[in-house]
C-alpha positions as CSV (number, residue, x, y, z in Angstrom):
1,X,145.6,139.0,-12.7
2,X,145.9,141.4,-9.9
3,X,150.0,141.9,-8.7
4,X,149.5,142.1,-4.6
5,X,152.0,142.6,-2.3
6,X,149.6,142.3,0.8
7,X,151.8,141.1,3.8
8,X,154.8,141.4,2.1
9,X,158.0,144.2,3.4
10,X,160.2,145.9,0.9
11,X,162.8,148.1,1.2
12,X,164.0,150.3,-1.7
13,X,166.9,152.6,-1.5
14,X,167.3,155.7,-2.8
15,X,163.6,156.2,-2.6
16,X,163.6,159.9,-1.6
17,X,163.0,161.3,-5.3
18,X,163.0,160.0,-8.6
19,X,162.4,156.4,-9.5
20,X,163.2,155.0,-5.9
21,X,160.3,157.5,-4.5
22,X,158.2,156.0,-7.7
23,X,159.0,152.8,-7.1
24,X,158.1,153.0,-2.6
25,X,154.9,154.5,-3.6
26,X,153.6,151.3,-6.6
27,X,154.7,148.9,-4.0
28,X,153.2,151.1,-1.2
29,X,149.9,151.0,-3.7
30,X,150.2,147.3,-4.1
31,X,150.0,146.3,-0.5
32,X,153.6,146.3,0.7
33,X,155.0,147.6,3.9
34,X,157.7,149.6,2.6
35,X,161.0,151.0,3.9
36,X,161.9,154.4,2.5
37,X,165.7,154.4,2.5
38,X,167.6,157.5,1.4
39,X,170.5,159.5,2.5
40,X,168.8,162.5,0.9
41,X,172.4,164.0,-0.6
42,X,172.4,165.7,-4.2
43,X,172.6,163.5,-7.3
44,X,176.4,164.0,-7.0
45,X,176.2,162.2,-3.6
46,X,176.6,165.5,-1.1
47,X,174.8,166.5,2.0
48,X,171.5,165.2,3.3
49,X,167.6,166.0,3.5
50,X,164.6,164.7,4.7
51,X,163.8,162.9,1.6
52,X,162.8,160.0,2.4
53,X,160.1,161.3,5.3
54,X,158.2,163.4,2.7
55,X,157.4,160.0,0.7
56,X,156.7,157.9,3.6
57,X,154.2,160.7,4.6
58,X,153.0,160.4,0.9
59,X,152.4,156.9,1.5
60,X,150.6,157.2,4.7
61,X,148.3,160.0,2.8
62,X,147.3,157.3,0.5
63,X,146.4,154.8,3.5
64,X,149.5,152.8,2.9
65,X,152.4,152.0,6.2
66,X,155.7,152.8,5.3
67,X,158.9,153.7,7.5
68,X,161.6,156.2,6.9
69,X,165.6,155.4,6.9
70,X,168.3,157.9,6.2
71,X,171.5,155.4,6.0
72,X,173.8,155.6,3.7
73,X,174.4,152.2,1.5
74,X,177.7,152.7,1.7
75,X,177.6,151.8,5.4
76,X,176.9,148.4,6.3
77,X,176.4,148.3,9.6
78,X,173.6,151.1,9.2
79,X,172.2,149.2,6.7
80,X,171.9,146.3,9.1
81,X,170.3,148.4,11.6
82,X,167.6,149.1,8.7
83,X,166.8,145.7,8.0
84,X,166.7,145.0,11.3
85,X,164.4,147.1,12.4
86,X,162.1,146.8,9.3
87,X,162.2,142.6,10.8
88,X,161.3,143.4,14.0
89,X,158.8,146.0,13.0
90,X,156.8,143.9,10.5
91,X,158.3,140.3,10.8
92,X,160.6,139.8,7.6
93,X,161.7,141.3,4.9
94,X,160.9,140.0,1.3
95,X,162.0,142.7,-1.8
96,X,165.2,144.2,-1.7
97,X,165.2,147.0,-4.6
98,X,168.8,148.5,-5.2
99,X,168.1,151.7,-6.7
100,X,170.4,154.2,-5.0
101,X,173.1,155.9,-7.0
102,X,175.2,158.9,-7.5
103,X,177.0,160.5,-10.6
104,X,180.6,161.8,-10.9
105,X,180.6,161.7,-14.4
106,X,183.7,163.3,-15.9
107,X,185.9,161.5,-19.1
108,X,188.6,158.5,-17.9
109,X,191.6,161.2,-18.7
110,X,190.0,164.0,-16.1
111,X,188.1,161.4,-13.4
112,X,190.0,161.3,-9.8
113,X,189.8,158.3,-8.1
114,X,188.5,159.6,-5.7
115,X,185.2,160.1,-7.4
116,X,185.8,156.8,-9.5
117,X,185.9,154.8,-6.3
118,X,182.8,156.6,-4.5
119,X,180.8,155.6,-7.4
120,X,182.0,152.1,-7.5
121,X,181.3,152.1,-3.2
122,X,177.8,153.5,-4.1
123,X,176.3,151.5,-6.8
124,X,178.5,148.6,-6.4
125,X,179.2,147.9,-2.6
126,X,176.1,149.9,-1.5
127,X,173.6,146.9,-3.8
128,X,176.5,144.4,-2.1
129,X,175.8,145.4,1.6
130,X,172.2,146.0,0.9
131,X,171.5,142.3,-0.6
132,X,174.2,140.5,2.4
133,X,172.3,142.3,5.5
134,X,168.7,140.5,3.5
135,X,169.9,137.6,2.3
136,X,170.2,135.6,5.4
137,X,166.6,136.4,6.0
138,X,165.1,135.7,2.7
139,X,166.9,131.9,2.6
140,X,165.8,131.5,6.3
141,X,162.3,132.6,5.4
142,X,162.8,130.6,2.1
143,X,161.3,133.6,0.1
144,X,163.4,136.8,-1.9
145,X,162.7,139.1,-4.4
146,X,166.0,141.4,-5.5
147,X,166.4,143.8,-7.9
148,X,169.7,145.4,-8.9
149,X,169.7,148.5,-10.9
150,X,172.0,148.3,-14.1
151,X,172.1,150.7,-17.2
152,X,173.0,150.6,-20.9
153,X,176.0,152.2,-19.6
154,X,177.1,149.6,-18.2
155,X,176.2,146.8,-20.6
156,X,177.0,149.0,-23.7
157,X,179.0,152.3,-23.1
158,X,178.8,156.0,-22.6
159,X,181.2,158.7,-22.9
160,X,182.3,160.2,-19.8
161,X,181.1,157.4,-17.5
162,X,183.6,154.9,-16.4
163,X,182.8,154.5,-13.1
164,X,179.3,154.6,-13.4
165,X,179.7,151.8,-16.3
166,X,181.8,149.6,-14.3
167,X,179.6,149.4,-11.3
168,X,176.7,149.2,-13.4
169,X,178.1,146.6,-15.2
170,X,179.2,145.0,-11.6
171,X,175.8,144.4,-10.7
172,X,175.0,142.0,-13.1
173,X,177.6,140.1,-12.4
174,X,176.4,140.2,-8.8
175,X,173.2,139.1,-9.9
176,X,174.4,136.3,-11.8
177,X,175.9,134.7,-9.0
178,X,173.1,135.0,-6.2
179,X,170.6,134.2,-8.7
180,X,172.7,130.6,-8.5
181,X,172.9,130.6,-4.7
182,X,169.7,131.6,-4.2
183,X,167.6,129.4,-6.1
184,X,166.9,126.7,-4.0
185,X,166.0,129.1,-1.4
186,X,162.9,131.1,-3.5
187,X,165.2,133.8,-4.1
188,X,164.8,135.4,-7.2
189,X,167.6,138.0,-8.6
190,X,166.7,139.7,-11.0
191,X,168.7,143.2,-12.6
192,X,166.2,147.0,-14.0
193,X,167.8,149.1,-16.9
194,X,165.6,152.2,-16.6
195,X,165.5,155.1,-18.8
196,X,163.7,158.0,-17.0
197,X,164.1,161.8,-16.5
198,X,165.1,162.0,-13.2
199,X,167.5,164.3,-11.5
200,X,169.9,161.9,-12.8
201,X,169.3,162.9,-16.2
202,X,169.1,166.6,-15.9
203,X,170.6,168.1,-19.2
204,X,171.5,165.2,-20.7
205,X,168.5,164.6,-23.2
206,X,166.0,166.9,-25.6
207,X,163.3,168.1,-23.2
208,X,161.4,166.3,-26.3
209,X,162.6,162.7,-24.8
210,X,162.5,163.5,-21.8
211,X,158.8,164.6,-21.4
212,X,158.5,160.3,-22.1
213,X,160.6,159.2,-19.9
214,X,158.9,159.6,-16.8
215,X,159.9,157.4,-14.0
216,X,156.3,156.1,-13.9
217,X,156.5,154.7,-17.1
218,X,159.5,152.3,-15.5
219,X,158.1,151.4,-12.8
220,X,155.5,149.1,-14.2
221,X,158.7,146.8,-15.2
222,X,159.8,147.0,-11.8
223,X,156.7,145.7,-9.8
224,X,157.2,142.4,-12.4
225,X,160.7,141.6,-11.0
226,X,159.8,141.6,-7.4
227,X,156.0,140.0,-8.2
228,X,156.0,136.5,-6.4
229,X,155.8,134.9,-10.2
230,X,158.4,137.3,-11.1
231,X,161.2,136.1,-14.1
232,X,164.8,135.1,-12.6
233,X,168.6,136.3,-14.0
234,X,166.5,138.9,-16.5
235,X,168.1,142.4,-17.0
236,X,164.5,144.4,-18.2
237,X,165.1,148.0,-20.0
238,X,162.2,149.8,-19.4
239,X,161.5,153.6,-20.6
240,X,158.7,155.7,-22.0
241,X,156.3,152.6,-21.6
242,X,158.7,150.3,-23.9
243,X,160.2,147.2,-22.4
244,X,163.3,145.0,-23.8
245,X,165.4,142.2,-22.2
246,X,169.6,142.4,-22.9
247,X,170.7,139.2,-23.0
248,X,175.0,138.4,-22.8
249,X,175.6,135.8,-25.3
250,X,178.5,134.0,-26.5
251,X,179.6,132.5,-29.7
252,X,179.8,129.0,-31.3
253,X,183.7,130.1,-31.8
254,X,186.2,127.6,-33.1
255,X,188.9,125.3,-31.9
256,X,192.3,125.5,-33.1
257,X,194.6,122.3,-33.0
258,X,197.4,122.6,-30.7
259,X,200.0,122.1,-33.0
260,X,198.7,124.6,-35.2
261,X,197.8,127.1,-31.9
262,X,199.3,130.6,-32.0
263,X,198.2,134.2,-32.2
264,X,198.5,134.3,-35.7
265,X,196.4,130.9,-35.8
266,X,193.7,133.1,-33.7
267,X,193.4,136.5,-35.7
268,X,193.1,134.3,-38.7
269,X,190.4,132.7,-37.2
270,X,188.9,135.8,-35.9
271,X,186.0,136.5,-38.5
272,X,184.6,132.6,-37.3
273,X,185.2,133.7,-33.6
274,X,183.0,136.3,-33.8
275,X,180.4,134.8,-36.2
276,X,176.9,135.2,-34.5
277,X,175.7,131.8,-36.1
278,X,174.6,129.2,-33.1
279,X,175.5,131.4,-30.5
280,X,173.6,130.8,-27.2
281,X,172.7,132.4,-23.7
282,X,175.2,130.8,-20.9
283,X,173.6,130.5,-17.3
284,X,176.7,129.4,-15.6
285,X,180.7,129.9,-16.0
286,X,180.6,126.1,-15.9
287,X,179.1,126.1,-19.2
288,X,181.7,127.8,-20.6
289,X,184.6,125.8,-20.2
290,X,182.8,122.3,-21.1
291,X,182.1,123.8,-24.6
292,X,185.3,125.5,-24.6
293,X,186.8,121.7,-23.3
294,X,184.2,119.8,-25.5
295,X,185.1,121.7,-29.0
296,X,189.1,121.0,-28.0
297,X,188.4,117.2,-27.2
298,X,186.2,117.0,-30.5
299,X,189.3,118.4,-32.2
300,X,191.6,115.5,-31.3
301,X,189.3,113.2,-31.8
């Protein structure tokens, strides 16, 4: 079975180099009328280029229609104009991918805030202002496909990258949410954790891994989540050709009678807590607190 994306619009940020300009030119390939968005600053978020008009040309070179856009995420009302004129140009828009991202990466004890908090408006805020100035579209249209762009950073860790790992890990929350507001429109959410050797990457990794990890071999994984039989609420690694899904879980845990209930009560308890025996995949906070509620009513009863 074929993925097409004939008729379809998508817009991708950060699409000037790396995976975003990997990304424009699969969906480009596939059918899709695709907005090139990128600012065209340095991987550290400074100055501008014409990025994103050397991979619209690309695209138009290989027959495809594409459009250039040089906003920033960070703004929203430039981002509004950008979707805007993508509507009125083509008719709708149907794939949001959030790819764009900077790095400040220095450790917790050296990091300014000011660099913390660009990173946060980048990754965080820019996926936020990118998904609000679609989402009225795609649940008018009754048809979305959006991908947020985490990393194991974020969901596990890595030195020198706090602000990157928070926003990173911010997204998935974001996606957790829409992916419940969404449904009943078609909307489908879902969340890429790429490994490539990007710009991004530079010096970071054994020119040995890296000569794997090319953004092409990601990009496969990508053109799943914003396929119209694409998964939902699904956070896909993807690097070097290998694919994985990280899934949150939470424990079976224990209840502690309220007479009995005190800290020392729960670090004796803690080896149960954290036992990995029954635990399960939660798709709402709801969930949560009726077993949390259900295990304390069981307990009285």
């Amino acid at each position: 079975m074929s993925i097409r994306f004939d008729g379809r619009v998508a817009i991708v940020t950060g699409a000037g180099n790396g995976l975003g300009r990997c990304h424009a030119l699969e969906l480009a390939r596939r059918g899709a009328k695709v907005v090139v968005n990128d600012l065209g600053g340095s991987k550290s978020g400074e100055g501008a280029s014409d990025a994103a008009a050397a991979v619209v040309e690309e695209i138009k070179s290989e027959g495809g229609d594409a459009m250039a856009n040089g906003s920033s995420v960070t703004d929203f009302e430039a981002v509004q104009s950008m979707v805007q004129e993508a509507k009125a140009k083509w008719g709708s828009v149907d794939i949001l991918v959030n790819n764009a991202g900077i790095l400040r990466d220095k450790s917790f004890a050296k990091v300014g805030l000011d660099d913390f908090r660009l990173v946060l408006d980048v990754h965080l805020m820019g996926s936020v202002n990118c998904t609000k100035a679609v989402w009225e579209i795609m649940r008018e249209q009754q048809y979305g496909r959006i991908v947020m762009t985490t990393s194991s950073s974020g969901m596990y860790g890595n030195f020198g990258q706090t602000n990157y790992g928070a926003a990173k890990a911010g997204v998935v929350g974001l996606m957790n949410t829409l992916v419940l507001e969404g449904a009943k429109y078609n909307i489908k959410v879902n969340a890429l954790s790429p490994c490539a050797h990007t710009r991004m990457t530079e010096g970071l990794m054994p020119e040995e891994a890296l000569a794997l990890l090319k953004p092409e071999t990601v990009t496969p994984g990508l053109i799943c989540l914003v396929a119209e039989d694409a998964p939902n609420r699904t956070i896909l690694c993807a690097g070097a050709g290998s694919f994985a899904r990280t899934v949150i879980y939470e424990t079976e845990g224990v209840s502690i009678a309220h007479d009995e209930l005190s800290a020392e009560a729960v670090m004796k308890n803690m080896s149960a807590i954290m036992d990995p025996a029954g635990q399960k995949e939660l798709t709402n906070g709801g969930e949560q607190t009726m077993k949390l509620v259900g295990k304390a009513a069981e307990k009285l009863g």
